[in-house]
N, C-alpha and C positions, 0 to 999 in steps of 0.2 A: 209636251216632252216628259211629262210625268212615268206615261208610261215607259218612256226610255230607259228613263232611270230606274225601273223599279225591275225593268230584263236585267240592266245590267246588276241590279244587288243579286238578280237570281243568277245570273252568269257566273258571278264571281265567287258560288259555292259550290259552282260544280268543280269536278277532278280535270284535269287537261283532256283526258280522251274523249270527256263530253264534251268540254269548250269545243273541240274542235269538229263534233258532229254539230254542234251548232252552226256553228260557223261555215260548213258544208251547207247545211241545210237554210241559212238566210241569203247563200248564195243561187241554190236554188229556186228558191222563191223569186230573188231579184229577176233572175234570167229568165223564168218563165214568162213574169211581167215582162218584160220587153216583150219574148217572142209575141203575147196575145196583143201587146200594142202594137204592135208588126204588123200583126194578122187582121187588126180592125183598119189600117190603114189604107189594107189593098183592094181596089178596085173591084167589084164583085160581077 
């Protein structure tokens, strides 16, 4: 969890309009993750 903490000290100096490409963008990452976990799932 270290490293957790240490995005969010970095988060918490950016301006809101970053926060919120951040936050775009760890969104994306999540949902990528699924889809490839999706995609290893299916029957080939």
């Amino acid at each position: 969890m270290r490293e957790a903490k240490k995005l969010e000290d970095i988060i918490k100096e950016l301006p809101e309009d970053l926060i919120k490409e951040v936050e775009d963008f760890a969104l994306f990452l999540l949902e990528k993750r699924k889809r490839e976990e999706t995609e290893k799932k299916k029957p080939t």
